[in-house]
C-alpha positions in Angstrom: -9.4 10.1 -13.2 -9.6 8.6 -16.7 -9.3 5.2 -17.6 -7.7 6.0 -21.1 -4.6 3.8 -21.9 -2.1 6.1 -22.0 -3.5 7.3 -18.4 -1.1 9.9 -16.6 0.9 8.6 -13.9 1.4 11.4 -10.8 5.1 11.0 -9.7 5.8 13.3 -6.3 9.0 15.5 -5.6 8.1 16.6 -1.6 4.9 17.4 -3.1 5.0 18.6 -6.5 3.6 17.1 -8.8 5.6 15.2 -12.3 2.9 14.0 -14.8 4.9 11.2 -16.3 3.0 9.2 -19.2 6.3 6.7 -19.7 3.9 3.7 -21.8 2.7 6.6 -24.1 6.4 8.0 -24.8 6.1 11.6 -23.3 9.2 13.0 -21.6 9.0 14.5 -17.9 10.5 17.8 -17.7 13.8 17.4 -17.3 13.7 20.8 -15.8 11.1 20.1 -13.3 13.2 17.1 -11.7 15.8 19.3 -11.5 14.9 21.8 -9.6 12.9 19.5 -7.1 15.8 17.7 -5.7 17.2 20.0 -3.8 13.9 19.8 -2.6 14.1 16.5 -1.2 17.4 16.7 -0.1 16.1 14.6 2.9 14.9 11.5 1.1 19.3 11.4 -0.3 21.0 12.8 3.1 21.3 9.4 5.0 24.8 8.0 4.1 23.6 4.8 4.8 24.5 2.6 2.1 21.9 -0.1 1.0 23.4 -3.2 -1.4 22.4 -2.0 -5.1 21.8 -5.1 -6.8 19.9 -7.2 -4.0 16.8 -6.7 -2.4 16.6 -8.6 1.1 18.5 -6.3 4.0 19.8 -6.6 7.2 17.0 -6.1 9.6 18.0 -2.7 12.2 16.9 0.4 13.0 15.8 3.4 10.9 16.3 7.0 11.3 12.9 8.7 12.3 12.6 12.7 12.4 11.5 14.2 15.0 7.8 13.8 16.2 7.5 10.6 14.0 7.2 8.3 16.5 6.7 7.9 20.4 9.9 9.1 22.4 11.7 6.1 23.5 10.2 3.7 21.6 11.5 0.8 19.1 12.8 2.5 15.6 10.9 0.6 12.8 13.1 -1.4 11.0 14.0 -1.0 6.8 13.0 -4.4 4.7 15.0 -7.4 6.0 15.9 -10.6 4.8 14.3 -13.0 6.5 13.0 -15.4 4.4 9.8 -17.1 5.6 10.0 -20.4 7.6 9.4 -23.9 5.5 7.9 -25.4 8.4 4.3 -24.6 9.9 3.9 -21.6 11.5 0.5 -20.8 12.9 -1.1 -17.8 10.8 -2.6 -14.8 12.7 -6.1 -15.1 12.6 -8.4 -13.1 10.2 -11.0 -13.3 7.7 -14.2 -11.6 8.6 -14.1 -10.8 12.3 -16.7 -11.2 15.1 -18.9 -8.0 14.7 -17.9 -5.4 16.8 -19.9 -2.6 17.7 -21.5 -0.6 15.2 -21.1 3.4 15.2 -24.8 4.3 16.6 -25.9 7.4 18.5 -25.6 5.9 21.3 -22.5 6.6 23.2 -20.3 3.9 23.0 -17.4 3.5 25.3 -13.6 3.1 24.3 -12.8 0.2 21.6 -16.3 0.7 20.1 -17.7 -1.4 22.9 -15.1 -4.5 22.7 -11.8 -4.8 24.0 -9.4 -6.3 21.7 -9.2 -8.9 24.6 -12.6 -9.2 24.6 -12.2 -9.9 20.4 -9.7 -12.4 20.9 -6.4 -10.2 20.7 -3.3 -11.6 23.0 -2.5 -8.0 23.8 -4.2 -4.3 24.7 -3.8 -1.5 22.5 -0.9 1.1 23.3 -1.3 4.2 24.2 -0.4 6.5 21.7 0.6 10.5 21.1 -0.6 12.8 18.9 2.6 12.8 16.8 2.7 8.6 17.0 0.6 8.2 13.5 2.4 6.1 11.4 4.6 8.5 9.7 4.6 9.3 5.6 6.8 10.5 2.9 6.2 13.4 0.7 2.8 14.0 -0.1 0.1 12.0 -2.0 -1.2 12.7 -5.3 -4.7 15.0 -4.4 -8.1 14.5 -4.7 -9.1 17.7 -6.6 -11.8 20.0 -4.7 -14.9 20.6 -6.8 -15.2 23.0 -9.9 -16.2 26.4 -8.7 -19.4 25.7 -11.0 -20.4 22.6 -9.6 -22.5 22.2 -6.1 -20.7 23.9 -3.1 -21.0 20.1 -1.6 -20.2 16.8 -4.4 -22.5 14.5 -3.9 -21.2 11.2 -2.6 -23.2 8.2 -2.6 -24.0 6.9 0.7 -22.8 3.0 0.7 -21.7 1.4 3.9 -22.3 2.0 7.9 -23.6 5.1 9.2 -21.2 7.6 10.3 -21.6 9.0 13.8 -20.0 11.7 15.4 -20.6 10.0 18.8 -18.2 7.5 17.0 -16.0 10.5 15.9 -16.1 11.2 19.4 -13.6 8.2 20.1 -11.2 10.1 18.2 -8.2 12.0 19.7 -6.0 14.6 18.5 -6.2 16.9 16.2 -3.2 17.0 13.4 -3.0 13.3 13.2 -6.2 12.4 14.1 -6.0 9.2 15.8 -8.9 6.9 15.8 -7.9 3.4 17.7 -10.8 1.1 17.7 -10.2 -2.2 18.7 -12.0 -5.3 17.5 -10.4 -9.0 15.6 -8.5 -9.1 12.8 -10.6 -8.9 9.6 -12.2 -7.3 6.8 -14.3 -3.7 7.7 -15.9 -1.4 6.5 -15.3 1.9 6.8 -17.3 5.4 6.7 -15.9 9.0 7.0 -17.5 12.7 6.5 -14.5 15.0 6.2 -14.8 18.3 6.1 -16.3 20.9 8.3 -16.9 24.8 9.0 -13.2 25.4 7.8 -11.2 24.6 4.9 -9.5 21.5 5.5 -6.7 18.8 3.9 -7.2 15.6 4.8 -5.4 12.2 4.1 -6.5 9.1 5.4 -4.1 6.1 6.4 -5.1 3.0 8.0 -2.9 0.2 10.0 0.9 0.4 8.8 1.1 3.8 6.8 -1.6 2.4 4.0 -3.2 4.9 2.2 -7.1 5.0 2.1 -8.1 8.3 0.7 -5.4 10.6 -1.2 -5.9 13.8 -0.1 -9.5 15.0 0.0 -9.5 19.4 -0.1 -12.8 20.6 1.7 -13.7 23.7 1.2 -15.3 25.7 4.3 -18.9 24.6 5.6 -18.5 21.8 3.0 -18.3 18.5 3.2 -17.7 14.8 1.7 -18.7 11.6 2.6 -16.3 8.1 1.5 -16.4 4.5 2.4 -14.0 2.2 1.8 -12.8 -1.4 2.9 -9.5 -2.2 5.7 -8.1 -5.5 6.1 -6.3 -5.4 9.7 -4.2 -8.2 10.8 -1.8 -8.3 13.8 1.0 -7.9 12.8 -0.3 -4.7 11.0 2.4 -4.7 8.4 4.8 -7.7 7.3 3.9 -10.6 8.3 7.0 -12.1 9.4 9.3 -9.9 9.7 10.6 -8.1 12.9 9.2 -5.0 12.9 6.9 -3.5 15.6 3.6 -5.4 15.2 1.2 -2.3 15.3 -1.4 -1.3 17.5 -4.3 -4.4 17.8 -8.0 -3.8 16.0 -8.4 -1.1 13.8 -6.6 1.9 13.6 -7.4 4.9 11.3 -4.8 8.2 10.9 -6.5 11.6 9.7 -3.4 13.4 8.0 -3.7 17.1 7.5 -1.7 18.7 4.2 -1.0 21.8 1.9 -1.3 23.9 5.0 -4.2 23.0 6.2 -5.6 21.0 8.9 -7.7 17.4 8.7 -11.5 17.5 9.1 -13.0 14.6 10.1 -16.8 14.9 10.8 -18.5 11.7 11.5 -17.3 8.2 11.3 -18.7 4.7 11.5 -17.5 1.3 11.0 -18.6 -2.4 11.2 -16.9 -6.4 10.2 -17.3 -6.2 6.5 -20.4 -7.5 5.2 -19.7 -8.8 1.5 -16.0 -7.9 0.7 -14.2 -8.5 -2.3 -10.7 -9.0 -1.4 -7.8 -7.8 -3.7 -4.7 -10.2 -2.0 -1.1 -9.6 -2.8 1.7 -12.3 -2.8 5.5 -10.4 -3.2 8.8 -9.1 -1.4 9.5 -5.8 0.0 8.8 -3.9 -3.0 5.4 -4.6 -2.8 5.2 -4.6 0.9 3.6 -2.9 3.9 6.9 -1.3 5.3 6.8 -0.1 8.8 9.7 2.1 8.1 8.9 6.0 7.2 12.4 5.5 4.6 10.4 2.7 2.7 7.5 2.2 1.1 6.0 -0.5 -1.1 3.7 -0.2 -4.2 1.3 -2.3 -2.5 1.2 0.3 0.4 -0.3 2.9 -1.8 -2.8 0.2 -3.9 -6.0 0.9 -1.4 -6.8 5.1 -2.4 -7.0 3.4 -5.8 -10.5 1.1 -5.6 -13.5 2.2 -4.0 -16.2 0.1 -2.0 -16.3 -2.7 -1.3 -12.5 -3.7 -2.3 -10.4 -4.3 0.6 -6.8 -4.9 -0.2 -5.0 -7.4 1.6 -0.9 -6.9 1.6 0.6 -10.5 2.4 4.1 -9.1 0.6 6.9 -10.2 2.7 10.7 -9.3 2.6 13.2 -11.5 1.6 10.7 -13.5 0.0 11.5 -15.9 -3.1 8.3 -17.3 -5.3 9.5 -20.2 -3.3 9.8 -19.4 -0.4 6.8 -17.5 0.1 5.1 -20.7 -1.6 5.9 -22.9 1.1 5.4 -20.9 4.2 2.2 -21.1 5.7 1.9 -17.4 7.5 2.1 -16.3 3.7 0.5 -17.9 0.5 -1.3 -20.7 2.9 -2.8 -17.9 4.9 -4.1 -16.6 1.0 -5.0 -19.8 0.2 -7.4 -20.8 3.0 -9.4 -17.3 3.0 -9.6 -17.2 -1.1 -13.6 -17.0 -2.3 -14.6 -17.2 -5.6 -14.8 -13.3 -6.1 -11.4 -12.4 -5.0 -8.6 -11.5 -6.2 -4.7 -12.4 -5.7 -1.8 -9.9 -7.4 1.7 -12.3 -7.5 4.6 -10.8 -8.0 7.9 -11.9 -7.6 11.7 -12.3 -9.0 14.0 -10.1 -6.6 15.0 -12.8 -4.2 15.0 -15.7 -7.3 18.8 -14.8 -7.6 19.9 -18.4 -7.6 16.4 -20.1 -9.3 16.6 -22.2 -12.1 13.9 -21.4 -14.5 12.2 -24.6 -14.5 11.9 -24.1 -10.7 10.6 -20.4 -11.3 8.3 -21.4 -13.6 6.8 -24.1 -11.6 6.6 -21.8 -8.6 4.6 -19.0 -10.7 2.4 -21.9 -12.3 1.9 -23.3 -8.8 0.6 -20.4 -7.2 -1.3 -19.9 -10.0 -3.7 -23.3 -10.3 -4.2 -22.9 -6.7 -5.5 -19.5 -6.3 -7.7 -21.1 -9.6 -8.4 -24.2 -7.4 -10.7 -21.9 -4.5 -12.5 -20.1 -7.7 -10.2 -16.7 -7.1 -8.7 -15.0 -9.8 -4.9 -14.8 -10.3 -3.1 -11.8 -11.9 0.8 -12.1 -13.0 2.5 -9.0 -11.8 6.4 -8.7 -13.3 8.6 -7.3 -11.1 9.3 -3.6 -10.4 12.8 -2.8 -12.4 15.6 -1.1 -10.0 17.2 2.0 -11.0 20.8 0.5 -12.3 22.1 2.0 -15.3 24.8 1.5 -17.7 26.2 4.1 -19.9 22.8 6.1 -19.2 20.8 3.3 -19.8 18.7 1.4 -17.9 20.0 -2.1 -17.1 18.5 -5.4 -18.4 16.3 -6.4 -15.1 16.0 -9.5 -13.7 18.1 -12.2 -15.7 19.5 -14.0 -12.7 22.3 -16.0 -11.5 21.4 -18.9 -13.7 20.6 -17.2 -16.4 16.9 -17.4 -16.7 14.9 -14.3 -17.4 12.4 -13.8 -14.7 10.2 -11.8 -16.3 10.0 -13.6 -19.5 8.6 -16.7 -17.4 5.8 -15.0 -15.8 4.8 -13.8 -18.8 4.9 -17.2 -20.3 3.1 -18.6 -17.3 0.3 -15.6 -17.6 -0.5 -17.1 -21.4 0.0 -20.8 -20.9 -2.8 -20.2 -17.9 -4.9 -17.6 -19.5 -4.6 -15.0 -16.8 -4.2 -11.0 -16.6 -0.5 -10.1 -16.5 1.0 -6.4 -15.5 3.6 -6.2 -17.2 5.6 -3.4 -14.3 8.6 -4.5 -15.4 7.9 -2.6 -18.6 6.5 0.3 -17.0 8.9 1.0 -14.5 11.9 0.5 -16.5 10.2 3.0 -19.0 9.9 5.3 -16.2 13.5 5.1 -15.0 14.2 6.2 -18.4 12.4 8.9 -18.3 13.5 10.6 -14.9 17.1 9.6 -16.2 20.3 8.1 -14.0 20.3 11.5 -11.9 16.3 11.5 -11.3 15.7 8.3 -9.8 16.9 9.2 -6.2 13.7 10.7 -4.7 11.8 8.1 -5.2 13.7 5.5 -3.7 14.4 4.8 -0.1 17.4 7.4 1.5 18.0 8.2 -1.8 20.7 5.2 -2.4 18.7 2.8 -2.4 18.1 1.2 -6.3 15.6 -1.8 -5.1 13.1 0.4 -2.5 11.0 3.4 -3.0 9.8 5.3 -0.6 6.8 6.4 -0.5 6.4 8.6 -3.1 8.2 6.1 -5.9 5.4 3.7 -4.0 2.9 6.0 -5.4 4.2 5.9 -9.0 4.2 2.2 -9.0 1.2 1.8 -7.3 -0.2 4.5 -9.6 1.6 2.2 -13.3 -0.6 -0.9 -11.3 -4.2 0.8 -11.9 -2.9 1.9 -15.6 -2.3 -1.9 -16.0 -5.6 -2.9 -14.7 -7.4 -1.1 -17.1 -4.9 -2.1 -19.8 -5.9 -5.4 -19.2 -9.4 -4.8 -19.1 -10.4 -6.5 -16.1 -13.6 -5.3 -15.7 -14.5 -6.5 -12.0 -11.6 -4.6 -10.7 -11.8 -1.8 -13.4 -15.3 -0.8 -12.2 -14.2 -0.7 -8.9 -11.3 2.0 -9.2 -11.6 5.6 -7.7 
C-alpha cells in the first residue's frame, strides 16, 4: 500500500470496493454508489430512528440477523450515553499480563494451560457456538494475493512466537474459527499461518469485532505467515458502558469471505514482550462497539500497523474531553500504563455541546502535558464530521452550543504544544462531499444514523487515519504500518 500523500482510501458498499481520494480532489463514481445501495439495503431497513445532531444514545437492544449471536442470549447494545463517573472507579486490570503458556509442541490443555481463574479473571469463559464470533459488517478492504509472477508462497518474515498446530489444535469450528484462550488482561503477541491445501479467505478479528488482518486470499497449497499485537481487557469493548463484557483472556475469530472458507494453519501466542502501544482517548465514534449496526474508526485502526504495535481502544460513549478526563477507568487507566515509546490518539468534540472554549481548550491541553509528563507521545485527532447537509452541502461541524469551534481549538492546542494533529474533520467532511447527501447512508449505522458508521464507514475513517499519519510524517508509527 503506498504511503504517497494523496494515498487512496477503500470505502466498502457490501463489499465493493469505492476508491475515494477526497484530500486529493478526485470524485467517486457517482454511478458506482448508485447502483450499490440497493445493495445494502440492509445497513438502511431498520426504521429505527437515531437523534441526527447528537452523538450519546439511549443504551437497548440491537437487532442481530440470524446466526449472529448465541440463541437466547443478551442483544449487544448501540453506543449509549453514559457518561463516565467523576468519582474513582477501580480500573480493570491490564498492562502486560502474567505469561501464560507459550504455544509449544507439546500438547497443551484448554486455556493454553491457565485458566482465566488461574490468571486472576473473576469469571470462566462462556461457551460459545460456531456462529457466536463477534459479528461484522460488509466486508473489509483485501489483502491482495500475490502476482502470478512472484513466488507461489510471499515470503513473510518470521517475528514473534512460534506457531503450533498443537496450539491450532485448541481451535474449534470451522467458518468462524473460534480460538478462546484464556490468560490476564494485557498486551500479546500473536502468530498465525493461514492458508492451507485449499484456496482460502481469511479475516482475522480479535476481542470485540477488531480487525487484525484484512482479508488475507491464500491460494491452494500456499501459505502466509503474520504477527501482530492484541490488547485484551475485560470488558473486551467499552469500558464503561453496558454492553456484554466479552468472553475473559484472549479471543481470536478466523472469518472466511469472497466465497471461500478461512484457513488457519498454525498458531502461537505469548504476554507481549516489548510492545509499543498505540492508546486512544474518544466517544463512540472512535469506539469498540459491541453492536454489529455500529462500528468505530478505532475498531478498524489494528489491520493497519504491523508488529509490535498493539492498539489499545479506551474510546468510550457519551464521553466529553471532560468527562473522559476525570474518570479514572478512562484517561487515568491511559495515564498509569503510558511508557516513553507509546503512543495516545485524542479525539474529541461530539459530547462538548455545552463547553465553553476556554474549558475545551484546557481539557485538550490537559490531556496533552500529561500524556507528555510519562514521556508518551500525544497526537490531536479532530473529530469525525456527521453527514448533515444543507442545500447539498455539507454542514459546518462542530461549532457548539456556545459558540466555540471545536475543531479550531484542537488545532490551536496541537501548535501551541508542538504535537502531530489529524486533521479528520477535514477528511471526512471532504468525503461526505464526495459520496453526496444521498451516498452517505451505507456507511453509517441503520442507515439513519448521521453521527455512527458502521463498519464499513469505520473502515473509511480508520483508513483517512493512516493517510494522516503519514501526512504528518511520524516516522515511528509510519514505519510500522502494513
Amino acid at each position: 500500500m503506498s504511503h504517497s500523500k494523496h494515498h487512496s482510501t477503500c470505502g466498502l458498499v457490501n463489499g465493493r470496493v469505492i476508491r475515494a481520494r477526497a484530500r486529493a480532489g478526485i470524485g467517486i463514481v457517482a454511478a458506482l454508489v448508485a447502483s450499490s445501495l440497493a445493495a445494502c439495503s440492509d445497513a438502511a431497513s431498520s426504521g429505527a430512528e437515531r437523534p441526527p445532531a447528537g452523538e450519546a444514545m439511549p443504551n437497548g437492544p440491537s437487532t442481530q440477523p440470524p446466526g449472529a449471536g448465541e440463541p437466547g442470549a443478551p442483544a449487544a447494545a448501540p453506543p449509549g450515553d453514559v457518561s463516565s463517573p467523576e468519582s474513582p472507579a477501580t480500573p480493570g486490570s491490564e498492562g502486560n499480563p502474567t505469561p501464560v503458556a507459550v504455544a509449544t509442541p507439546e500438547p497443551a490443555p484448554a486455556g493454553n494451560g491457565q485458566s482465566p481463574e488461574a490468571a486472576g479473571e473473576a469469571s470462566t469463559p462462556s461457551e460459545t457456538p460456531a456462529d457466536g464470533m463477534p459479528p461484522t459488517d460488509g466486508t473489509p478492504p483485501t489483502n491482495e494475493p500475490p502476482p502470478a509472477d512472484t513466488p507461489s508462497t510471499p515470503v513473510d518474515v518470521a517475528v514473534g512466537p512460534d506457531p503450533s498446530t498443537t496450539t491450532r489444535a485448541l481451535c474449534t469450528g470451522t467458518d468462524p474459527i473460534q480460538c478462546h484462550f484464556g490468560g490476564q488482561p494485557g498486551n500479546y503477541d500473536v502468530t498465525v499461518v493461514l492458508g492451507g491445501p485449499a484456496a482460502a479467505n481469511t479475516t482475522v478479528l480479535a476481542e470485540t469485532r477488531r480487525t487484525m488482518l484484512a482479508p488475507v486470499a491464500t491460494a491452494a497449497g500456499t501459505t502466509r505467515r503474520f504477527t501482530f499485537g492484541v490488547n485484551v481487557r475485560q470488558p473486551e469493548g467499552e469500558p464503561i458502558q453496558a454492553v456484554p463484557a466479552g468472553t475473559p483472556g484472549l479471543d481470536l475469530y478466523f472469518v472466511g469471505g469472497a466465497g471461500a472458507p478461512p484457513a488457519l494453519e498454525s498458531i502461537g501466542f505469548r504476554a507481549a514482550t516489548e510492545p509499543v502501544v498505540v492508546y486512544v482517548a474518544g466517544d463512540s465514534t472512535v469506539a469498540d462497539q459491541t453492536g454489529i449496526d455500529y462500528g468505530g474508526w478505532a475498531q478498524q485502526l489494528p489491520q493497519h500497523f504491523d508488529y509490535p504495535i498493539v492498539v489499545a481502544n479506551y474510546a468510550d460513549s457519551g464521553e466529553s474531553s471532560g468527562s473522559f478526563l476525570n474518570a479514572r477507568p478512562l484517561f487515568a487507566a491511559i495515564e498509569s500504563r503510558l511508557t516513553p515509546k507509546d503512543w495516545v490518539l485524542i479525539q474529541f468534540g461530539h459530547n462538548d455541546k455545552q463547553v465553553e472554549a476556554a474549558d475545551f481548550h484546557d481539557n485538550i491541553t490537559q490531556l496533552v502535558t500529561r500524556v507528555k509528563a510519562k514521556g508518551a507521545s500525544p497526537v490531536l485527532v479532530t473529530p469525525v464530521a456527521r453527514a448533515q447537509f444543507n442545500a447539498g452541502q455539507v454542514s459546518v461541524q462542530h461549532i457548539n452550543g456556545l459558540n466555540a469551534n471545536l475543531p479550531v481549538i484542537i488545532r490551536q492546542v496541537a501548535a501551541e504544544q508542538s504535537v502531530p494533529l489529524l486533521d479528520l474533520t477535514v477528511s471526512t467532511s471532504d468525503w461526505l462531499r464526495e459520496v453526496g447527501p444521498n451516498g452517505w447512508q451505507p456507511f453509517h449505522a441503520l442507515g439513519t444514523d448521521v453521527t455512527h458508521t458502521n463498519d464499513a464507514g469505520a473502515r473509511v475513517e480508520a483508513e483517512f487515519v493512516r493517510e494522516l499519519i503519514v501526512e504528518a510524517s511520524i516516522q515511528p508509527l509510519v514505519s510500522r504500518l502494513r
